[in-house]
PADRENMAR-611339 format. One record per residue: y, x, z of N, C-alpha, C in turn; residue in three letters. Coordinates in steps of 0.1 Angstrom, whole numbers, padded with zeros to 4 digits, always signed. Atoms other than C-alpha are relative to their C-alpha. Layout:
PADRENMAR-611339
YXZYXZYXZALA ...
***
This chain:
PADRENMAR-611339
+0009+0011+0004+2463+3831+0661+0006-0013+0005UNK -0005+0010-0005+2471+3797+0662-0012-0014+0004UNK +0013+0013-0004+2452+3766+0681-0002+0001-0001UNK +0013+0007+0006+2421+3762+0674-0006+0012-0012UNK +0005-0009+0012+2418+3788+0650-0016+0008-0004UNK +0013-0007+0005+2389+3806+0657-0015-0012+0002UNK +0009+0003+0002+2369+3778+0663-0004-0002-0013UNK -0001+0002+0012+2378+3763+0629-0006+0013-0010UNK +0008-0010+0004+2367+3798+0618-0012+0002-0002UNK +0015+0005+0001+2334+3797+0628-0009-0009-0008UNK +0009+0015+0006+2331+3759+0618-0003+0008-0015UNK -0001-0003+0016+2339+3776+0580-0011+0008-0003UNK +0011-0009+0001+2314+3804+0584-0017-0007-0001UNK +0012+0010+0004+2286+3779+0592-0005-0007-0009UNK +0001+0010+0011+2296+3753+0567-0007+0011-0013UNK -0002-0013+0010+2295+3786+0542-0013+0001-0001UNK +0012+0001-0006+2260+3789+0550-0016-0012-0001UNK +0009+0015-0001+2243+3755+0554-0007-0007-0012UNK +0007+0003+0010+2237+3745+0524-0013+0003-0010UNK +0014-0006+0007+2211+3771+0510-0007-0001+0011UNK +0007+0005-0011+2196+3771+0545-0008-0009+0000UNK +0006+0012-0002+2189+3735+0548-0012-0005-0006UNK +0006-0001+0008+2182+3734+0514-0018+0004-0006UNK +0013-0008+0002+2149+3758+0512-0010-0006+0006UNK +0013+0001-0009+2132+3739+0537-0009-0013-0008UNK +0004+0008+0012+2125+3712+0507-0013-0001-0001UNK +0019+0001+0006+2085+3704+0500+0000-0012-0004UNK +0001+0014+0006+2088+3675+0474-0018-0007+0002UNK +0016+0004-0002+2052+3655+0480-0007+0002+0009UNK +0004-0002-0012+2049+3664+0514+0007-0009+0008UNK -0014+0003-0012+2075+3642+0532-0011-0011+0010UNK +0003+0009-0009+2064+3622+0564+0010-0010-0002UNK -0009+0017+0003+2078+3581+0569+0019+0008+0003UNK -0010+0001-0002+2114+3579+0571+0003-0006+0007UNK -0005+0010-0014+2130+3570+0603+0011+0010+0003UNK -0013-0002-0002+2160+3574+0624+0000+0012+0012UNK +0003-0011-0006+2145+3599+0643+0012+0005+0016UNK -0007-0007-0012+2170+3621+0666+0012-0011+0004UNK -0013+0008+0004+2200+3597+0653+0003-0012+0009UNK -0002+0012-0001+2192+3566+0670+0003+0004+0017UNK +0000-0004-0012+2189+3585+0704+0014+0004+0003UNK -0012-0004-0001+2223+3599+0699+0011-0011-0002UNK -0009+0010+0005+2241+3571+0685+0008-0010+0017UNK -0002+0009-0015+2244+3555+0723+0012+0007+0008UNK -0016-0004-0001+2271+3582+0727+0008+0001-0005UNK -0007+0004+0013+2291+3569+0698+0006-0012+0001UNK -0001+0014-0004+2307+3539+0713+0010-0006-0011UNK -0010+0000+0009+2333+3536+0684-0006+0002-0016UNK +0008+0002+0010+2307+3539+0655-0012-0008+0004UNK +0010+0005+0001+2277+3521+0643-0007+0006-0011UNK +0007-0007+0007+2249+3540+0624-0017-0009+0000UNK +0013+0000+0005+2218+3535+0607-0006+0003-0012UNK +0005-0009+0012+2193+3547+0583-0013-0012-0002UNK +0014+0014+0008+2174+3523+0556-0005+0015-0008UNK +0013-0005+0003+2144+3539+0549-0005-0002-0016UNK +0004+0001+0012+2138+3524+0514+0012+0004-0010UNK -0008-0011+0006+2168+3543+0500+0005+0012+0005UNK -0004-0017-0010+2173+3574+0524+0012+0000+0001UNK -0016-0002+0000+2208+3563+0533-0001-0002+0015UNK -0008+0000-0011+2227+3569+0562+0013-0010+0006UNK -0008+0009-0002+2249+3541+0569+0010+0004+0017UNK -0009-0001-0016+2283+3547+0596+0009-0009-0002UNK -0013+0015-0002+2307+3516+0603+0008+0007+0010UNK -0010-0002-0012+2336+3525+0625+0000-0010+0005UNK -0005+0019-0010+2342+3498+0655+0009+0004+0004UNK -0008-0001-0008+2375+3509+0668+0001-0009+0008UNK -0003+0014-0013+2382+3492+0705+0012-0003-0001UNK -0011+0005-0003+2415+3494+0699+0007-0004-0014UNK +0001+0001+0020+2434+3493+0664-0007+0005-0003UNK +0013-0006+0010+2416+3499+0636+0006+0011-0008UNK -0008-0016+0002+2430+3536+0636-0008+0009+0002UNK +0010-0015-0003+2418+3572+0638+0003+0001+0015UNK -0002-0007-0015+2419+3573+0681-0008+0014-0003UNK +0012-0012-0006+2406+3606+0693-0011-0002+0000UNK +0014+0002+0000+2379+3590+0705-0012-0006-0015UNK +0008+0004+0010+2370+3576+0675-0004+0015-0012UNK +0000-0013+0009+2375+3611+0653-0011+0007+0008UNK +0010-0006-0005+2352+3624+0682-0016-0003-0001UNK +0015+0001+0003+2324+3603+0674-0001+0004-0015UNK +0003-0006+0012+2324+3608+0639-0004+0015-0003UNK +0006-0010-0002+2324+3642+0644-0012+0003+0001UNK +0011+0000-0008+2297+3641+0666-0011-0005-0007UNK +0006+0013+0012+2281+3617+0638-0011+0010-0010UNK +0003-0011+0010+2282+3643+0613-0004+0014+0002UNK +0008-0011-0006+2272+3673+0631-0011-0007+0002UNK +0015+0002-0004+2240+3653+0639-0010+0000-0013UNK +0007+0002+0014+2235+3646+0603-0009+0012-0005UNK +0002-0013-0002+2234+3684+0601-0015+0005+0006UNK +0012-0001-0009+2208+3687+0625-0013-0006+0001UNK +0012+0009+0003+2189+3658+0617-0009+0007-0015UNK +0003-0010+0006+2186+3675+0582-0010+0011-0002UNK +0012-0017-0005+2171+3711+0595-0012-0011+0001UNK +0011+0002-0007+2146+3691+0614-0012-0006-0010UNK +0009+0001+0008+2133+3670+0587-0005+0012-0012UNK +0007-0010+0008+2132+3699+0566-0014+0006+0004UNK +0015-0011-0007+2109+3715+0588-0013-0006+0007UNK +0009+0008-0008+2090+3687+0598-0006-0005-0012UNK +0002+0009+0014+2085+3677+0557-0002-0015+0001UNK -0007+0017+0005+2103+3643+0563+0006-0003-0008UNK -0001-0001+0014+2115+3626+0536+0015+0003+0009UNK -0016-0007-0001+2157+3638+0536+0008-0013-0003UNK -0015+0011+0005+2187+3615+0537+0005+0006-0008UNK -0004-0007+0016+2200+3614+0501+0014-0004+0000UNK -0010+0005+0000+2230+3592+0506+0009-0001+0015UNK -0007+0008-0013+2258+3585+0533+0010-0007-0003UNK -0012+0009+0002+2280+3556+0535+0010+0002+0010UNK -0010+0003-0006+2310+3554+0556+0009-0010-0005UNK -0004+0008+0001+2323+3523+0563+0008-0010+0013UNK -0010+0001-0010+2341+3498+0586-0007-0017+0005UNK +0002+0011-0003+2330+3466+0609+0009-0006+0002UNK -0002+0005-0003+2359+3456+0616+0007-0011-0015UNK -0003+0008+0009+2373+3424+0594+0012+0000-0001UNK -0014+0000+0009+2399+3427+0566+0004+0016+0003UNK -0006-0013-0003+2402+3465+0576-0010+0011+0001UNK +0014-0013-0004+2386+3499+0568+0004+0008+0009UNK -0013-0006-0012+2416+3517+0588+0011-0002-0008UNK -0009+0000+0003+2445+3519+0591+0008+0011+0001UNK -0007-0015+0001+2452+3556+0594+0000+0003+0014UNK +0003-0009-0014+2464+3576+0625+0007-0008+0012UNK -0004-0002-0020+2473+3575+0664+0016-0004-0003UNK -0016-0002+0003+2512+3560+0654+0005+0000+0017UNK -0003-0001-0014+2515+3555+0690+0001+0014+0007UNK +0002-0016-0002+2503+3589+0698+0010+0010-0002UNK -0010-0013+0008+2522+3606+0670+0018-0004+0010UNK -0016+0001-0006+2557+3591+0689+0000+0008+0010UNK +0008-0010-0018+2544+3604+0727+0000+0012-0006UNK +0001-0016-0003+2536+3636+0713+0016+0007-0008UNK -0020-0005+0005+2572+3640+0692+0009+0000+0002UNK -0010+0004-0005+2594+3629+0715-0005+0012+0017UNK +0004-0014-0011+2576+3656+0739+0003+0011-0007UNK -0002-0015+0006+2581+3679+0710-0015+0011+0010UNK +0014-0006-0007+2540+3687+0723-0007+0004-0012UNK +0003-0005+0005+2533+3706+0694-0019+0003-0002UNK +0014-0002+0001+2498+3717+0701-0009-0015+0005UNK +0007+0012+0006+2487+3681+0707-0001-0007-0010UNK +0000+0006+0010+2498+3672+0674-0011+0006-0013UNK +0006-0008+0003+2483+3700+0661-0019+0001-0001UNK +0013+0004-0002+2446+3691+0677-0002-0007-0010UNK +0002+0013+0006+2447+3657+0664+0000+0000-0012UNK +0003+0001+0014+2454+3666+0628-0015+0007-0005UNK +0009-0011+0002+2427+3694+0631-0010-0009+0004UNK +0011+0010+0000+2401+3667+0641-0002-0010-0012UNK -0002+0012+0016+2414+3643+0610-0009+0010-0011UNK +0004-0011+0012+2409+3677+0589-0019-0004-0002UNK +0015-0002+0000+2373+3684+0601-0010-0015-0006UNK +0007+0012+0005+2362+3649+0593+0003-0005-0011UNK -0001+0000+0013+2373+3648+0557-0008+0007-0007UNK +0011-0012+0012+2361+3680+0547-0015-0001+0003UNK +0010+0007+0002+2329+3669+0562-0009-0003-0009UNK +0003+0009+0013+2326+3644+0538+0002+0007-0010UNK -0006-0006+0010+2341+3662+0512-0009+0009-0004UNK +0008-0011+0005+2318+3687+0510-0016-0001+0010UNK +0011+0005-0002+2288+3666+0518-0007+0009+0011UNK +0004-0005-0008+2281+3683+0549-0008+0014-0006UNK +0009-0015+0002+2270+3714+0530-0015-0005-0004UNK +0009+0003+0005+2242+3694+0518-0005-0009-0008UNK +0000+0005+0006+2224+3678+0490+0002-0014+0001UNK -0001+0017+0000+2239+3640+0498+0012-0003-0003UNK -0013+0005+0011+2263+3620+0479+0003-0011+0011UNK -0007+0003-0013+2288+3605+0505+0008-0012-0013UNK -0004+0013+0009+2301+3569+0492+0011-0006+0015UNK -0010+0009-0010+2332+3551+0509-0002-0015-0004UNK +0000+0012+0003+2327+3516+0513+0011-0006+0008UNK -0013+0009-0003+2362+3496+0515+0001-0014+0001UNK +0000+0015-0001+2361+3465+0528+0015-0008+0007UNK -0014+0002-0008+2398+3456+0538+0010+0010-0005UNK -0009-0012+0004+2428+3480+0540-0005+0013+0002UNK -0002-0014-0003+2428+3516+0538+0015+0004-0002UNK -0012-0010-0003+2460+3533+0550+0002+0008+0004UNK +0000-0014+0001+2471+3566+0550-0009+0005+0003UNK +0015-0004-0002+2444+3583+0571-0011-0008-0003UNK +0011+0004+0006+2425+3557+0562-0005-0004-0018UNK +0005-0002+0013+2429+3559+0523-0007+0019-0003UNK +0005-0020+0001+2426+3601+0531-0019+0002+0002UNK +0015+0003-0009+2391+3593+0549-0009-0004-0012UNK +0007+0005+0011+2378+3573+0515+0003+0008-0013UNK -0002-0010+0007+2395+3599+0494-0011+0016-0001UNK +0008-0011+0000+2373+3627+0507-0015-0003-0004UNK +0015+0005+0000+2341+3610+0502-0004+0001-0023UNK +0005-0003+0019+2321+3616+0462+0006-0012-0001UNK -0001+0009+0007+2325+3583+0456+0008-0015+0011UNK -0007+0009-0010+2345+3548+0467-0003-0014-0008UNK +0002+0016+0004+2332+3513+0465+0007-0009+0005UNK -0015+0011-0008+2360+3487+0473-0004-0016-0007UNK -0006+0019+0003+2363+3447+0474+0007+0000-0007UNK -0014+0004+0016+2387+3432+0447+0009+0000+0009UNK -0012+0004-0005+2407+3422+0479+0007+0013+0009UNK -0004-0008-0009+2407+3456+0494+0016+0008-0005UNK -0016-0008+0006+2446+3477+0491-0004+0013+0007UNK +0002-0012+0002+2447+3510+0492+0018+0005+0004UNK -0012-0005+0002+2482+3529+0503+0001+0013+0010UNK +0003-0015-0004+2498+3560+0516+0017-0003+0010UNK -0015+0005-0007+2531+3544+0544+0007+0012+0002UNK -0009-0009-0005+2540+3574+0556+0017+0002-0003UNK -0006-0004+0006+2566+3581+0537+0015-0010+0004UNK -0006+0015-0003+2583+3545+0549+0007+0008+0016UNK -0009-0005-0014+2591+3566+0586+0003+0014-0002UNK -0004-0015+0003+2600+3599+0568-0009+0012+0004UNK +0011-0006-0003+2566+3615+0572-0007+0002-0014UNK +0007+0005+0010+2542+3622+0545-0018+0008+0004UNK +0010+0003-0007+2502+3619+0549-0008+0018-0002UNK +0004-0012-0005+2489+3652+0562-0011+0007-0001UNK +0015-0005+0001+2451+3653+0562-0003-0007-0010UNK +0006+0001+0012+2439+3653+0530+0004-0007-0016UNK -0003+0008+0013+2459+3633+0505+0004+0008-0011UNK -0007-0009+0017+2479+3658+0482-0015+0007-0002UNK +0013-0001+0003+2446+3676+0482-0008-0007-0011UNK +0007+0008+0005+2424+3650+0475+0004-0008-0010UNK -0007+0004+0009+2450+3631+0449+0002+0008-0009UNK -0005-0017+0007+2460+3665+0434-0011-0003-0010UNK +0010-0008+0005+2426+3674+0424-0006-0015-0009UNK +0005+0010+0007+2414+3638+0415+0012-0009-0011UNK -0008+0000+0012+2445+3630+0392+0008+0011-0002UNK -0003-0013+0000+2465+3656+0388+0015-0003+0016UNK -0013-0003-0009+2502+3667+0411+0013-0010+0001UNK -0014+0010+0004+2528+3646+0396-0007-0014+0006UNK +0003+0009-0002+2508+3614+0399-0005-0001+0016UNK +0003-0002-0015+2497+3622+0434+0011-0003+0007UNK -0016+0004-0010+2538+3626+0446+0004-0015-0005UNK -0008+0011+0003+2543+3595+0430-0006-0009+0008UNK +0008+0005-0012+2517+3576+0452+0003+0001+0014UNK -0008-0003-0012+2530+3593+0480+0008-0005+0005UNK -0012+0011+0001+2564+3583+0476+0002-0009+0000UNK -0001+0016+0002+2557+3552+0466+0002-0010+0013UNK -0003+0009-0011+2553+3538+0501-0008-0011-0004UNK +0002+0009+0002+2538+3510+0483-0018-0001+0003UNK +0014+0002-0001+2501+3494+0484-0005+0002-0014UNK +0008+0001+0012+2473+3497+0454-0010-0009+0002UNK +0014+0010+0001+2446+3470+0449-0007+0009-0004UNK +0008-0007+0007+2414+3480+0440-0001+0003-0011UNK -0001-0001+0014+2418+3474+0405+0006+0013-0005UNK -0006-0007+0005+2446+3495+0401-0005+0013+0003UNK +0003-0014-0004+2430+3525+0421-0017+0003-0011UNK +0010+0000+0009+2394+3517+0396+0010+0005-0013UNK -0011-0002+0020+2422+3517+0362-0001+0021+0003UNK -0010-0010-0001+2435+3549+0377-0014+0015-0002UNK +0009-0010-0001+2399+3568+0383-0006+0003+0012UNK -0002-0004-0014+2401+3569+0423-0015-0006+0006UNK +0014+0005-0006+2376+3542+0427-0009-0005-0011UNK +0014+0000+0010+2340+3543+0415-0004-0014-0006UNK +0006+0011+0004+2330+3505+0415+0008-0010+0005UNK -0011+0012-0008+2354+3471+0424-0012-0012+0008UNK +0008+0009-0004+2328+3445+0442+0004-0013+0005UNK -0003+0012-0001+2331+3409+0446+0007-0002+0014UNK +0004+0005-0012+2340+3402+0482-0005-0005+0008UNK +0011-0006-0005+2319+3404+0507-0015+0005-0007UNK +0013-0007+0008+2293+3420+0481+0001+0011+0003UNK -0003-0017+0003+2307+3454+0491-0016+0012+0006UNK +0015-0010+0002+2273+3468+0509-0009-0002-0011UNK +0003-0002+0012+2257+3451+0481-0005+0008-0009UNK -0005-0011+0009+2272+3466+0457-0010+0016+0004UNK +0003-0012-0006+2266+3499+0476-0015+0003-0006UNK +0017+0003+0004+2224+3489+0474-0002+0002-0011UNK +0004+0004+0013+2227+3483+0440+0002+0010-0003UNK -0007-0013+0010+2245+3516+0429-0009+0013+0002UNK +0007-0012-0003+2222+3537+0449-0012-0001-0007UNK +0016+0004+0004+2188+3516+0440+0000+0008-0019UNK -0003-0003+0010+2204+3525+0402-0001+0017-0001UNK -0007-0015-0003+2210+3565+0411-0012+0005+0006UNK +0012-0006-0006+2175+3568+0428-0007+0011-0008UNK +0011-0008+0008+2157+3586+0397+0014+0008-0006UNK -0012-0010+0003+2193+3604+0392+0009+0011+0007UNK -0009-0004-0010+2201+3616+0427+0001+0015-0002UNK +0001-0015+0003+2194+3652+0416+0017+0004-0007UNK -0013-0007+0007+2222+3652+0389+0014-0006+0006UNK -0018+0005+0002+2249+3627+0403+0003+0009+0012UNK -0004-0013-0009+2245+3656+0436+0004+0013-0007UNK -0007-0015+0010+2250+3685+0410+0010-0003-0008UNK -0008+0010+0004+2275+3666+0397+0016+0007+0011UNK -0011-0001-0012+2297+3665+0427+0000+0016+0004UNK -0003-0019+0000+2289+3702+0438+0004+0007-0009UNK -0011-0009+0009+2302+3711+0405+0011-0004+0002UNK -0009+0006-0003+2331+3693+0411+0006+0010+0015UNK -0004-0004-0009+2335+3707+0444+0002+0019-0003UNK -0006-0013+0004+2335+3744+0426+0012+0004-0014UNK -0007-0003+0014+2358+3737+0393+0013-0006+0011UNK -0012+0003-0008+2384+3717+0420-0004+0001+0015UNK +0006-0001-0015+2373+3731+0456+0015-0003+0015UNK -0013+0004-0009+2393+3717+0486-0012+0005+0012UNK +0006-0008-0007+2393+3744+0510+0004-0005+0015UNK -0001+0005-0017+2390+3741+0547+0013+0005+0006UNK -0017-0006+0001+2420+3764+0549+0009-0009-0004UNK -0013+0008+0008+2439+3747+0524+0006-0014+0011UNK -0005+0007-0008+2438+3716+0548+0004+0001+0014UNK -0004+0001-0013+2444+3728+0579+0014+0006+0001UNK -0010-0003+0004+2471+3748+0562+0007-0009-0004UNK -0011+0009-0001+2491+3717+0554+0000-0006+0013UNK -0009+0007-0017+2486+3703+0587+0010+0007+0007UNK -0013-0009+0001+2510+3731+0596+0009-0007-0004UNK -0008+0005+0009+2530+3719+0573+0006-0018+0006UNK -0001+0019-0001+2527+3677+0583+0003+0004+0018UNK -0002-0005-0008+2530+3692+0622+0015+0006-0002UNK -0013-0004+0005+2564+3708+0612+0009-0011+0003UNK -0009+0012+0003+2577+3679+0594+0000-0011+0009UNK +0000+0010-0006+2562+3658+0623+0015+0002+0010UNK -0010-0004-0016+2586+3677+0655+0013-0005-0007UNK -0011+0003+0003+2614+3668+0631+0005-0007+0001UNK -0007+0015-0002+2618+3633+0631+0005-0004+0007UNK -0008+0005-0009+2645+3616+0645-0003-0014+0007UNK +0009+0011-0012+2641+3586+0672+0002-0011-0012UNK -0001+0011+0015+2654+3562+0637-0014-0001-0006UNK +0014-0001+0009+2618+3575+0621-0007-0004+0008UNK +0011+0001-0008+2601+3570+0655-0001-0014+0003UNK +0000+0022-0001+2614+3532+0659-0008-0004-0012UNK +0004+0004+0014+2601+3527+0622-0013+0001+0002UNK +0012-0005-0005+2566+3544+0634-0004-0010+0007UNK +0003+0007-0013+2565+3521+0665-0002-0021-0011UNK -0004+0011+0003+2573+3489+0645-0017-0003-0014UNK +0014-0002+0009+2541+3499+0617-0009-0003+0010UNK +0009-0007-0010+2523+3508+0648-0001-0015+0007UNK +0000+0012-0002+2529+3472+0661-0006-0011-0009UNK +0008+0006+0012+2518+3457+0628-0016+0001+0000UNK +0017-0001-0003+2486+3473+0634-0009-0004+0011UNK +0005+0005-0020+2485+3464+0674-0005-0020-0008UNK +0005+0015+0004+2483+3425+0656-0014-0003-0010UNK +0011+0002+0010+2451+3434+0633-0011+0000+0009UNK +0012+0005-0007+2433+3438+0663-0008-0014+0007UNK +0003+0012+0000+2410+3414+0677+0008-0011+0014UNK -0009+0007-0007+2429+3386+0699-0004+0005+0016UNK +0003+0002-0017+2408+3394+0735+0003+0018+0005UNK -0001-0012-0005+2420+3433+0733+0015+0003+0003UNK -0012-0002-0009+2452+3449+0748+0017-0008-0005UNK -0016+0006+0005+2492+3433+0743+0002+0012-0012UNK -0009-0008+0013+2512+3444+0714+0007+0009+0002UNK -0010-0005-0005+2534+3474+0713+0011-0005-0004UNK -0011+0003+0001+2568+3469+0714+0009+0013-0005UNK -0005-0012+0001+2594+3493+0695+0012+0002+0011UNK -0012-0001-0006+2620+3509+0715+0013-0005-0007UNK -0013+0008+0008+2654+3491+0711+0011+0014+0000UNK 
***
């Protein structure tokens, strides 16, 4: 067995599960008010997200705050996590309490001009130059779990919306990839760098690309190295709605307030979707393998290139947080 394996196991068996469960506990015209219930109590160990739930559309609203870049840290994959297992839970409870149910979740980003910027580049150098295999190995396996997540609406009936306000890069275009749907600014860009330090993006893109255009067009995005506006990723099919700038929650309001007396079909909708092109929990952890592999390989040429991105992103943070990295010369 490898890492992690049998938790990931479990997690699959539960996920497998959840959704008729949850489901049954349903009594339309019985629901008590809508509040934030368990969520708001928990949220206080989430120092790296921001959550809330508006009541007059049953959404779940999560902002990332990264403290440091505006990247996937550990800590930050751990609140999310932690986020979305509550969602889970919150769920059961209203079911059985006949509250009304969160219908929508957004995932989104506070910080300005940036939704992410993808993974730990700092990280990924330290653990490849240890050749530390099973720390690389964690860290994708935490990216995984928080895609498929989304991806498969926590196993329950809510339609998961990415709202893009800034960049999304690699992990962070994978992250708005997994979600039903993606509402983006006109000025947001969209890209997949990896490919730029001889890497290519691990958690969830060929997947998530694959299935939403087809294979060929997916390697080509890859490859590309280059950025996409929002336009071009709306032309293409990727993203659902383009929004003015700063209209992007808006937007969001507007699309749901629209979708209220439809939430039934645009949710059967996506769970068909999720059985005619299913992106399995395997299938992703099975290419992390794969992106794990290709990571131990890189030579210290790929890892200065890494360091030097990874520095690009140390300058998006905000001015009063830690110095810049520096690449090795």
């Amino acid at each position: 067995m490898t890492y992690l394996a049998k938790p990931y196991q479990n997690l699959h068996q539960e996920r497998a599960t959840a959704f008729g469960t949850f489901r049954s506990f349903s009594k339309p015209g019985h629901e008590k008010p809508f509040d934030l219930g368990k969520a708001r109590d928990q949220s206080a160990l989430w120092s790296e997200i921001e959550i809330d739930l508006d009541p007059e559309v049953a959404t779940y609203w999560c902002f990332m705050k990264p403290q440091g870049r505006p990247s996937f840290s550990v800590k930050l994959l751990s609140d999310i996590i932690g986020m979305q297992r509550s969602i889970e839970e919150e769920y059961g409870q209203r079911a059985r309490n006949g509250m009304t149910q969160i219908k929508y979740f957004v995932l989104g980003s506070k910080h300005p001009g940036v939704f992410s910027l993808g993974g730990d580049l700092p990280l990924f150098v330290e653990k490849i130059r240890a050749q530390d295999r099973t720390a690389l190995r964690h860290y994708a396996r935490l990216c995984v779990e928080a895609v498929y997540n989304n991806a498969v609406s926590f196993h329950l009936p809510i339609v998961t919306i990415a709202l893009v306000q800034g960049d999304a890069l690699g992990g962070g275009f994978e992250a708005a990839l997994a979600c039903n749907m993606i509402v983006a600014e006109r000025s947001a860009k969209f890209g997949l760098p990896e490919v730029l330090f001889n890497l290519f993006p691990g958690m969830g893109a060929y997947s998530f690309l694959s299935r939403r255009l087809d294979g060929v067009r997916a390697e080509r995005i890859i490859f590309s190295g280059r950025t996409y506006s929002a336009e071009e990723l709306y032309e293409m099919g990727l993203v659902d709605l383009v929004a003015e700038d700063g209209q992007g929650e808006h937007a969001v309001r507007e699309l749901i307030e629209r979708q209220r007396r439809r939430h039934n079909a645009y949710e059967a909708v996506f769970q068909a979707r999720r059985r005619v092109q299913p992106v399995t929990l395997e299938e992703l952890l099975d290419i992390t393998e794969i992106w794990v592999d290709a990571a131990l390989r890189l030579e210290e040429a790929d890892l200065k290139r890494m360091l030097r991105l990874a520095a690009a992103q140390e300058r998006r943070k905000p001015a009063s947080q830690t110095p810049q990295l520096v690449a090795a010369e």
